[in-house]
C-alpha distance (Angstrom), angle and dihedral (degrees) to the residues before:
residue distance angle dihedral
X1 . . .
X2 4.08 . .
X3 3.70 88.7 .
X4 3.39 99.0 44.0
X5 3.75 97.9 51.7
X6 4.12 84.5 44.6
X7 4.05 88.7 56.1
X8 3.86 88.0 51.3
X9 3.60 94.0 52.0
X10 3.78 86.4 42.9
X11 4.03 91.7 56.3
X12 4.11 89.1 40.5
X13 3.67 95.1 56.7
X14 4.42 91.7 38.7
X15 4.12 82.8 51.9
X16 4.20 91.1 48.0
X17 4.10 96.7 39.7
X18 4.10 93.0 44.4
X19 4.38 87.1 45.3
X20 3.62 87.9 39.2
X21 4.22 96.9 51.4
X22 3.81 92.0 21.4
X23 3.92 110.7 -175.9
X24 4.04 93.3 -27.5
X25 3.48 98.7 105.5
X26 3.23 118.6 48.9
X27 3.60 109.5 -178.0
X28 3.93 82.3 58.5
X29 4.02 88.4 59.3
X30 4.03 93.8 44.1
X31 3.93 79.7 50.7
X32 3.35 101.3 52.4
X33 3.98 92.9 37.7
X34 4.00 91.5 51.3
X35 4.11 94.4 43.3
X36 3.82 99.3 46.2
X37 4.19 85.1 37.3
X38 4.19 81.8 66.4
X39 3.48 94.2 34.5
X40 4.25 96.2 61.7
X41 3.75 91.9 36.5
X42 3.42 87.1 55.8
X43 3.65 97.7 52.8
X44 4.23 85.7 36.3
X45 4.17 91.1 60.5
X46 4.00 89.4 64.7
X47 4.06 90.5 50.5
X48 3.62 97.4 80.3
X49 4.12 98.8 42.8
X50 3.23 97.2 38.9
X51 3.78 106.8 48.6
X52 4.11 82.3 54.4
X53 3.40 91.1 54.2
X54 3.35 105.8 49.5
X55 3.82 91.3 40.4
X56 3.19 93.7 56.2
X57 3.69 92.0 48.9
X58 3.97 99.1 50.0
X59 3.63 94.3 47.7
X60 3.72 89.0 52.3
X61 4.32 93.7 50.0
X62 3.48 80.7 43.7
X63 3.67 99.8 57.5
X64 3.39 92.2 41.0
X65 3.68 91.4 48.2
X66 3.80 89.5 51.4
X67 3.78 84.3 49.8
X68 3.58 101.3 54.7
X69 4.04 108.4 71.7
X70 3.95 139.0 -22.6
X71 4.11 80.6 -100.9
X72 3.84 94.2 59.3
X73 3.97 91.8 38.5
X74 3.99 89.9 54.2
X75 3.99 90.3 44.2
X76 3.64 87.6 51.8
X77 3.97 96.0 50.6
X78 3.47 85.1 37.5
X79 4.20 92.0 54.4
X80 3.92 96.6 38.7
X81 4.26 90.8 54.7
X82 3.62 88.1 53.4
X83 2.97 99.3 45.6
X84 3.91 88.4 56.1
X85 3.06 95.7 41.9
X86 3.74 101.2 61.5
X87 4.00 92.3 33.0
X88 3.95 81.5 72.1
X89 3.92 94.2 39.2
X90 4.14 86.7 59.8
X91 4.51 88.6 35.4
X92 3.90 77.1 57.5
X93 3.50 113.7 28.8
X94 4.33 98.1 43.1
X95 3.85 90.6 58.5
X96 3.90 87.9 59.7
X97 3.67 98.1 38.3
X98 3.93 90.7 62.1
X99 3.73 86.7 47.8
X100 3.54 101.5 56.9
X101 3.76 91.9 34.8
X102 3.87 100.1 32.8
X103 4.21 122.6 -165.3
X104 3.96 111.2 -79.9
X105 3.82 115.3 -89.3
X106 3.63 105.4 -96.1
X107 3.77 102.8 9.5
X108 3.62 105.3 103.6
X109 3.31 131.7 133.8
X110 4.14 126.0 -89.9
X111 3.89 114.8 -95.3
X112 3.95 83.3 16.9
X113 4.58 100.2 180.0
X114 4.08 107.3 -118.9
X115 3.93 84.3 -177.1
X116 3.59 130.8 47.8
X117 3.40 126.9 -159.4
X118 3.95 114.7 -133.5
X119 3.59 119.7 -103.7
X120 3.22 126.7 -108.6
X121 3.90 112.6 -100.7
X122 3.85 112.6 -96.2
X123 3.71 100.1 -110.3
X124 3.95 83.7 65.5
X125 3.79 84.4 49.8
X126 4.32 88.6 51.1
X127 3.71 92.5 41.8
X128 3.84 84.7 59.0
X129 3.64 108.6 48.8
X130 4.32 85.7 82.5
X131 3.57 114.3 66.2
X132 3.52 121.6 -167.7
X133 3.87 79.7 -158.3
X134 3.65 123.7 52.7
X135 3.32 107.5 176.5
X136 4.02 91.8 41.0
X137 3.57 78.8 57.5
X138 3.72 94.7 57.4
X139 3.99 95.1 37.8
X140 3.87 82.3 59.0
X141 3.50 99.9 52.0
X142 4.65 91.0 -118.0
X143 3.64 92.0 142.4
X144 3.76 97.0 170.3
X145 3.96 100.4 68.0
X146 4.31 77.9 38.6
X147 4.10 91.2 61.7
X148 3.30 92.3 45.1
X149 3.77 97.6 55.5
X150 3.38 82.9 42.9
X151 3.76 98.2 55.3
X152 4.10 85.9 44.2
X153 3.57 87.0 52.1
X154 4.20 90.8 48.8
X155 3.36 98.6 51.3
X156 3.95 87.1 45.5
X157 3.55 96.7 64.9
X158 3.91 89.0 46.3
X159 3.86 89.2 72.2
X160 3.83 97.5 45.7
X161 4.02 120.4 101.9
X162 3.43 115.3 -75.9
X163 4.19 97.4 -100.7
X164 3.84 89.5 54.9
X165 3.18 107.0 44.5
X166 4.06 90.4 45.3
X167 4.28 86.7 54.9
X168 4.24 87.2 48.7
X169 3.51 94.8 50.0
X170 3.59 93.1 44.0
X171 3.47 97.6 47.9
X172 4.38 91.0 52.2
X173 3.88 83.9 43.0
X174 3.52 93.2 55.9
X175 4.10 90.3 46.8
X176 3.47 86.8 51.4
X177 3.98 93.6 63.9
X178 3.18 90.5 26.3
X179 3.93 92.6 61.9
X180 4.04 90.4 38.2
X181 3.80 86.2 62.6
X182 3.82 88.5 53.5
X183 3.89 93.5 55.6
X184 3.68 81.0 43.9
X185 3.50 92.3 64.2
X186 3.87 89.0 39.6
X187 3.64 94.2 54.0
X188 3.99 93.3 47.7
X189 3.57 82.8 73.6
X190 4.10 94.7 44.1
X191 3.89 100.6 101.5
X192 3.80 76.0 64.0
X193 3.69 96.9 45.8
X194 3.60 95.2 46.4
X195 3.53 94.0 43.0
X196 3.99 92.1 60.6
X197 3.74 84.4 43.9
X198 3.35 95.0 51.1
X199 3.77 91.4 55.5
X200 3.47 98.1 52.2
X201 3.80 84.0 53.6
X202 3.54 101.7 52.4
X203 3.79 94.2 46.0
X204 3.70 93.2 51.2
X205 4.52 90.8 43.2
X206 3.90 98.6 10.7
X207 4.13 105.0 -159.8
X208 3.55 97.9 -20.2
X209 4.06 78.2 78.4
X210 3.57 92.9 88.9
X211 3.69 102.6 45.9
X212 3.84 82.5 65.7
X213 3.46 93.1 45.9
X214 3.84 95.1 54.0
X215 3.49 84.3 42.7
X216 3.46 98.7 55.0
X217 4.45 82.4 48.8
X218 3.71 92.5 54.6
X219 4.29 92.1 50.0
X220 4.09 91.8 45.2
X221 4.23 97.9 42.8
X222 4.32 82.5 45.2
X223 3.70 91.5 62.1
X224 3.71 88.3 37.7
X225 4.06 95.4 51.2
X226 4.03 83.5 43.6
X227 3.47 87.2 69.1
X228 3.60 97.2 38.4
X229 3.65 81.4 67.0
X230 3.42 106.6 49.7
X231 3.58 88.0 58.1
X232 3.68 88.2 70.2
X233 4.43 95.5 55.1
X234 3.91 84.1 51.0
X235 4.01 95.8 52.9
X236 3.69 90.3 44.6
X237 4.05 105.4 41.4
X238 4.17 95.8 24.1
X239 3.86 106.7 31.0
X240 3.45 83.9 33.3
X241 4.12 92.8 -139.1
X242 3.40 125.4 162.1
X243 3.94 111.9 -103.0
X244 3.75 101.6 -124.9
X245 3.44 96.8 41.8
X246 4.08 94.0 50.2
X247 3.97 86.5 51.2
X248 3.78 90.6 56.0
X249 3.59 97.3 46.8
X250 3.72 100.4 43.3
X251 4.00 94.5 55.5
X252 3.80 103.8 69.1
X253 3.92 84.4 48.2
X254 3.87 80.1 47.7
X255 3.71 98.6 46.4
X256 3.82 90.9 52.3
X257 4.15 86.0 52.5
X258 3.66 97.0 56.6
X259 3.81 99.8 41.2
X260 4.97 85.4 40.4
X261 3.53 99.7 31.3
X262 3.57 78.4 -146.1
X263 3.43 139.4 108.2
X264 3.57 110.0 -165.4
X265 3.97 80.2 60.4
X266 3.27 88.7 53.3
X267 4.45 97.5 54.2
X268 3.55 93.9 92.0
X269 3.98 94.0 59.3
X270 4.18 86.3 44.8
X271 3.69 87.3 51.7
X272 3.45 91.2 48.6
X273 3.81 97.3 46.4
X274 3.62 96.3 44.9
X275 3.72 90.4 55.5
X276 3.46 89.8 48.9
X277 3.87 88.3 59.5
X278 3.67 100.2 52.9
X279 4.23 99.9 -91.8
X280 3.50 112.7 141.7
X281 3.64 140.5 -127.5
X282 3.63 105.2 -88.9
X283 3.71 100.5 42.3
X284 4.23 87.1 47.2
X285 3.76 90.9 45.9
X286 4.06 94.9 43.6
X287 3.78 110.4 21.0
X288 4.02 91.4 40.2
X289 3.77 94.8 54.9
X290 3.85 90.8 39.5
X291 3.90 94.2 51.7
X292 4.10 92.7 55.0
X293 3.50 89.6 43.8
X294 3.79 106.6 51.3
X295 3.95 105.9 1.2
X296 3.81 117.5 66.4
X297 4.29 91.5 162.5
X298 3.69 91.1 -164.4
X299 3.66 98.4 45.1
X300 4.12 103.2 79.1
X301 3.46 92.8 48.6
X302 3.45 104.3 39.4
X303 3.76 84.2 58.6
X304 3.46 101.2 52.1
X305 3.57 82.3 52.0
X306 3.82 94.9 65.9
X307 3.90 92.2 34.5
X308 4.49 80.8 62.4
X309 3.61 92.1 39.8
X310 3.71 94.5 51.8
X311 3.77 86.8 47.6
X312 3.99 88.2 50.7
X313 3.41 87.4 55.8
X314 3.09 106.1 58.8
X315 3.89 100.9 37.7
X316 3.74 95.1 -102.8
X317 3.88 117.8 157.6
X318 3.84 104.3 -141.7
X319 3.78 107.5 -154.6
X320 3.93 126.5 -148.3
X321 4.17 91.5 -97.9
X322 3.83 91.1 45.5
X323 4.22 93.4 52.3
X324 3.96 84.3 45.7
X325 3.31 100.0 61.5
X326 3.71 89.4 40.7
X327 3.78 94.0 63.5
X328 3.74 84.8 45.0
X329 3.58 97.8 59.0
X330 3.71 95.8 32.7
X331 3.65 86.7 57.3
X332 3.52 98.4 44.1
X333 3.94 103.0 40.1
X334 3.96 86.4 55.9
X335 4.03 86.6 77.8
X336 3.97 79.3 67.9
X337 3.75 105.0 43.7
X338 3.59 119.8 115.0
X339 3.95 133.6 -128.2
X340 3.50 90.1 -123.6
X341 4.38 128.2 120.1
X342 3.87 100.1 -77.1
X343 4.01 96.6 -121.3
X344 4.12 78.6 69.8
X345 3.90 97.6 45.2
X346 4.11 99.7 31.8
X347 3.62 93.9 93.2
X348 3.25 107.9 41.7
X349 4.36 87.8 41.6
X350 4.07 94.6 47.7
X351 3.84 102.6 37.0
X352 3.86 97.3 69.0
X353 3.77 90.4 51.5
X354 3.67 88.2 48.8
X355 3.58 101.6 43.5
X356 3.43 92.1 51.3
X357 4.03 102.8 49.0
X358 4.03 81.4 49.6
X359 3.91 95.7 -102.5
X360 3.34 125.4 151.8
X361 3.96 124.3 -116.6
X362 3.41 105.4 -149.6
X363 4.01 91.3 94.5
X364 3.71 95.9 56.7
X365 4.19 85.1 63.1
X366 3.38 79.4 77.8
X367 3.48 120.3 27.7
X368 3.87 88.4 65.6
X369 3.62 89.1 74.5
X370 3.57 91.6 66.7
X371 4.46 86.2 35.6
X372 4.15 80.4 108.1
X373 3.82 96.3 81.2
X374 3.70 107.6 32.1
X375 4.15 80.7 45.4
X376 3.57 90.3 62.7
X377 4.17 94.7 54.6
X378 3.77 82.0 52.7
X379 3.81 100.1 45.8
X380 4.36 80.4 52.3
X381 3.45 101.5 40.9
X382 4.32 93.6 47.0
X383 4.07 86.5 52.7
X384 3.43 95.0 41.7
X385 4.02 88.1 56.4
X386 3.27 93.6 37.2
X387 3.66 95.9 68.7
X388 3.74 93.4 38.2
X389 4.04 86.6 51.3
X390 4.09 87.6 56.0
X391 3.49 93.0 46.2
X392 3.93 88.4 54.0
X393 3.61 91.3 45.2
X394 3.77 98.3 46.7
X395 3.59 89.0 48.9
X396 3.61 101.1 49.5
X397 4.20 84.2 42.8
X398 4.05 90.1 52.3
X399 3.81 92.9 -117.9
X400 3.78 99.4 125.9
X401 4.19 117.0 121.7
């Protein structure tokens, strides 16, 4: 929490200096430009190892998951349709957030498109999802035909012998971490980063910078709160609890959220609370652990979210093909997220979406500075579900006291 309120202050006083000396210094703008330059293609060089690796290793605990009872298999169906479900809520609902509650005048971003070139018509985007190239694939930044070699390659190693498939999904595991310590490293040196950023910002929108940045807060923690929300319908009508009680169990697990931003932090509270409302042992000791570890019901939409914002922002149309793939791959790539604070995960969670609905990344450099507060609507809205998604399951599994 240190760092991330040091990265805020970071961006706040890049945004004030670049407003303050606009464009008349301009070895402070070359600066800037060069520093946060190394900064995002720092954080971009992890994008492409790391969403294979932690694909690869979410569709394998998933399929094991699946594997491993008729309790896990329902919590698994269960997870993936909600997931869906509220991936098109937030494909829906952002579009018309930012049109009743448009960008600031005068707060958008640098290099913002006024004219977009037309897509190219979705058979093109069909014909591309098989590469006969992988890996010029990933050198070229086409992550869609990428995932799904990836996902073929996932559920591959699934139906190997036991011995095999453990050293595969070791070995992505390991590249997982191994490429979280990397970003890390990189984002040791983000007060920096977003500092340059922040500069370049402030001298191309000066202070009406951070009326779109609190903007864009307000539109992500919405679509985050929606969700929070819906939690609530599917404890009452599908687990079937009573409404007070489900309130009073779900905030200490809550409380812990917003002060940990974390919801594996938070599992003992969930445990606690779902015991409290009459879920019994199995579902609490399988569906509990399952839910932190593969089902983050905020995360896929929340994502998307930013991936339309950042469009938004920079003036870019987003057809009908280009928001369908996005709730594809925002849907998809959440098998691979991580239980980790979001200013570690946002990168390597938005980028995919981004890169393939054609929007730049540049923006997310430094949005994650202000990652801290949408994070903690997602941290309360996945352990909010996650207790009404056990309740559904136990019920539906006859494990209710």
């Amino acid at each position: 929490m240190k760092k991330a309120w040091l990265i805020l202050a970071a961006l706040v006083a890049g945004l004030l200096l670049g407003a303050w000396v606009g464009d008349s210094v301009p070895f402070l703008t070359q600066s800037a430009d060069l520093i946060g330059t190394w900064w995002l293609n720092g954080l971009r060089m992890t994008v492409i190892p790391l969403v294979v690796a932690l694909l690869v290793t979410g569709i394998v605990q998933t399929a094991d998951a699946a594997s491993s009872g008729r309790t896990a298999t329902r919590s698994v169906i269960t997870m993936l349709s909600i997931l869906m479900i509220v991936t098109i809520m937030s494909a829906i609902v952002t579009p018309l957030l930012l049109e009743m509650f448009p960008t600031p005048s005068g707060s958008g971003y640098p290099g913002a498109t006024t004219t977009v070139d037309n897509p190219p018509p979705f058979i093109e985007y069909l014909k591309a999802i098989i590469s006969p190239n992988v890996f010029n694939s990933a050198a070229n930044d086409a992550l869609l035909p990428l995932i799904i070699f990836t996902i073929a390659l996932a559920f591959a190693i699934t139906q190997l012998e036991p011995a095999k498939k453990e050293v595969l999904a070791r070995f992505f595991e390991a590249m997982g971490e191994a490429m979280i310590v990397v970003i890390g490293w990189v984002l040791w040196l983000a007060p920096l980063g977003v500092f340059a950023l922040g500069i370049t910002l402030g001298i191309a929108a000066g202070i009406a910078s951070f009326a779109n940045l609190l903007h864009y807060v307000l539109i992500v923690t919405t679509i985050g709160f929606i969700i929070m929300l819906s939690a609530y319908p599917v404890a009452f009508f599908w687990a079937r609890f009573k409404p007070i009680a489900f309130i009073k169990a779900a905030i200490p697990a809550q409380s812990v959220a917003i002060s940990t931003q974390s919801s594996l932090a938070s599992l003992p509270a969930m445990v606690e609370g779902s015991k409290q409302l009459g879920v019994g042992a199995r579902s609490t000791d399988i569906v509990l652990p399952m839910a932190v570890a593969i089902f983050r019901a905020t995360s896929p939409a929340m994502n998307l979210a930013v991936a339309i914002y950042v469009a938004h922002w920079l003036n870019i149309e987003l057809s009908f093909e280009q928001m369908a793939l996005g709730v594809a791959v925002a849907w998809i790539t959440t098998l691979g997220s991580v239980s980790l604070p979001g200013t570690i995960s946002f990168i390597a969670a938005i980028a995919p979406i981004c890169m393939v609905m054609g929007i730049p990344l540049e923006p997310l450099g430094l949005l994650v500075a202000i990652e801290t507060f949408p994070d903690i609507m997602r941290t309360v809205g996945n352990v909010t579900m996650d207790i009404a998604v056990t309740g559904t399951v136990a019920r539906g599994e006859g494990d209710m006291k």
